[in-house]
N, C-alpha and C positions, 0 to 999 in steps of 0.2 A: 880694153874692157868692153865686153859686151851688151848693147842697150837692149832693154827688153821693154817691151810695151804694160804697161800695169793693167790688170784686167780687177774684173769686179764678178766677174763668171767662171770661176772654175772649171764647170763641166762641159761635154759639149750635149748640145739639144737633140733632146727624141725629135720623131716625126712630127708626133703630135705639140709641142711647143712649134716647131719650125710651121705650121700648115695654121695653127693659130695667131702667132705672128705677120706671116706672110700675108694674110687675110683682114690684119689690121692696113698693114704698109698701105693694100690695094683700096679699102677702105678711105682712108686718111687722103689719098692721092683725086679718087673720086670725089670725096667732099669739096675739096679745095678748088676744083676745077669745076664743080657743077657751080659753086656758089661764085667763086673771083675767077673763074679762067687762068688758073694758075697753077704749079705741080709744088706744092711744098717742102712733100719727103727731103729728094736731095736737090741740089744748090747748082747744079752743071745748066737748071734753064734760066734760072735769076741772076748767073754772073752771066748769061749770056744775054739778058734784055738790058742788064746794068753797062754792058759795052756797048748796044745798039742806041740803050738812050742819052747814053754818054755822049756818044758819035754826032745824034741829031742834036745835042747841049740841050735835052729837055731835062735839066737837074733836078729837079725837082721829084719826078719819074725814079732818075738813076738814086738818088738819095734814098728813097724806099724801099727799093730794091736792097740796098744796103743791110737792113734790119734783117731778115727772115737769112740771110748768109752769117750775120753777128749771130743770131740767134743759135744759127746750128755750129757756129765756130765753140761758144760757153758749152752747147751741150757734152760736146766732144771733152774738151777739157775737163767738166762735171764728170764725166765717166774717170778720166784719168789719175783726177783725184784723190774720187774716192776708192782707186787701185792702189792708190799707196799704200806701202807696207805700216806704216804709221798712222793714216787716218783710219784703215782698219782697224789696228786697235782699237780707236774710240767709236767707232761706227762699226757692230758686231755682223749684223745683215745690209750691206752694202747695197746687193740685187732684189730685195727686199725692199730697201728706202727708193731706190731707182724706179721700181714698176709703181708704187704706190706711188709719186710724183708723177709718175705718167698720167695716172688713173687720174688725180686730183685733178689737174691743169685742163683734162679734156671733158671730165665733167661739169668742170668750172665755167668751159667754153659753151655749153650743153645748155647753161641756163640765160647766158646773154641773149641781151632781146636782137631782135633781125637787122636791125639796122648800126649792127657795130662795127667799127671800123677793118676794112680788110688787114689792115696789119694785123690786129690783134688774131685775127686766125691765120695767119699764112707765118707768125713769127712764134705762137704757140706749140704749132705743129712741126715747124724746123727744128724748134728746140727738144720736142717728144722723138722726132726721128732722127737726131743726131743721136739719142739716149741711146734708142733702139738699135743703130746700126753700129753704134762700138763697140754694141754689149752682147749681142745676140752674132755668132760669127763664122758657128763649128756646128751644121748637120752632122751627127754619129762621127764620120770619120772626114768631112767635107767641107772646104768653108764654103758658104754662101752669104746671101745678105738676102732680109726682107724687106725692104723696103724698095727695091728696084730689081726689075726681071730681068736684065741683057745678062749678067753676068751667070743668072741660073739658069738661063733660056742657052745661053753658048755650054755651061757645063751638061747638060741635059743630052746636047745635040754631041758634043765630044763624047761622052760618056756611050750614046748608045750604037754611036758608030765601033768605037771598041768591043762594044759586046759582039755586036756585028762580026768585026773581021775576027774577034780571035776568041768570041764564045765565052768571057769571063764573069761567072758570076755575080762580081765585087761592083764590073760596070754595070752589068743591067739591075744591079741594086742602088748604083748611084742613080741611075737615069731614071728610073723609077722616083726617087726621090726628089730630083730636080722637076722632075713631070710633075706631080702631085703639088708641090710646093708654086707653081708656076701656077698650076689651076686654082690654086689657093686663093695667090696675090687675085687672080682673075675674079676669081669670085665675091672676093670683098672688095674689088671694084665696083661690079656690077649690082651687090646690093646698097654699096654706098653711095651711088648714084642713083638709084632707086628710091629710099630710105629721107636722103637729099632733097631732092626732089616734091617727094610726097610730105613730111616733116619739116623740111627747112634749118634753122640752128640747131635744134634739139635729136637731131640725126645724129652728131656724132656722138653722141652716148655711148652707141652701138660701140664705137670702138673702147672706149673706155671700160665697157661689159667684155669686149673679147679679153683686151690686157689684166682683166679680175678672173680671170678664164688663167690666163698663163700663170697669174701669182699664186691661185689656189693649186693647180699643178704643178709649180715647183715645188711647192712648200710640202705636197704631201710626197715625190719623189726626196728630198730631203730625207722628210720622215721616215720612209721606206729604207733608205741608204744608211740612214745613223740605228735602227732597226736590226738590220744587219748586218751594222759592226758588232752591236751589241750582242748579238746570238752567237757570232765565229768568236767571242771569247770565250778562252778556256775557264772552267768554273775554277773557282777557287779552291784553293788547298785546304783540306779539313783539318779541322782543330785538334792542335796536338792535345795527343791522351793526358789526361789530368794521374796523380798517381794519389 
């Protein structure tokens, strides 16, 4: 039998979803590290301080570390969820509950005062970017991921060497695409850290404003889409003659 992975995303993402996401990722990465010196999105540098502190037996250290990898282990699972073909049923806009959970959690994090504990943002934002990166996965025709650049940054470079040796338009529309989304993530680093910076807690709004950005652009692509279903039907059959 074949397993398949449960999705809560149908489609795959325009540009513009992909370059507004990617912009959060860079953002969320920025804060985390202006404020704790820390990378939150994904988990590959927290299992790797959770072995070094492990190593020196500073436990107490390695135990913290533990939280913000929990965190984004539930979110993963939260996606997968609500992929099931059954809690669908009861939950009609899944991708809809998921970005409005995003939104909540980071504007939540938005009004706490400056002196709160780093877990609570290093373990909020794992749990937001594990959302993000289960659910968000298929540029047009491409997967990628926003919350981390190696994998867009190597598809970028493959893609446009191809175009290169063999002139195919498909690649320098990928590489284009990976390029764009790469400056994305960049640039919601740079004003995340900026924004950081200048504002302090109350910075990451920002990203929570960009995710109300993606939800209201779904929703009217949605719209768009159920639109025209409704126009390619054929009209109805006229009433039969009365005698």
């Amino acid at each position: 039998m074949l397993w398949c992975m449960a999705t809560i995303h149908q489609r795959t993402d325009t540009l513009t979803v992909g370059l507004l996401l990617a912009a959060v990722g860079g953002f969320l990465d920025a804060y985390t590290f202006v404020r704790h010196q820390v990378f939150a999105n994904l988990q590959s540098g927290n299992v790797l301080l959770f072995c070094v502190e492990a190593t020196a037996r500073h436990w107490h250290r390695a135990l913290l570390l533990l939280a913000p990898i929990a965190a984004f282990s539930v979110g993963v699972l939260v996606v997968q969820v609500l992929g099931l073909p059954r809690v669908q049923l009861l939950v009609h806009r899944p991708l809809r509950l998921m970005l409005t959970l995003q939104i909540a959690l980071l504007a939540a994090l938005a009004t706490l005062p400056a002196g709160m504990p780093e877990q609570m943002t290093t373990v909020t934002v794992s749990f937001v970017a594990a959302l993000q990166f289960s659910t968000f996965t298929t540029l047009r025709d491409s997967p990628y991921t926003t919350v981390a650049e190696s994998g867009n940054l190597h598809k970028a470079i493959v893609a446009a060497h191809q175009w290169r040796m063999g002139k195919e338009p498909a690649a320098a529309r990928r590489a284009g695409r990976y390029t764009a989304v790469v400056a994305a993530f960049a640039a919601g680093a740079v004003t995340g850290a900026l924004l950081t910076r200048a504002a302090g807690t109350p910075a990451i709004a920002t990203a929570a404003g960009l995710l109300a950005a993606v939800l209201v652009t779904l929703v009217r692509q949605t719209r768009q889409l159920e639109r025209g279903m409704t126009d390619d039907r054929p009209p109805p059959p006229p009433p039969a003659a009365t005698r």
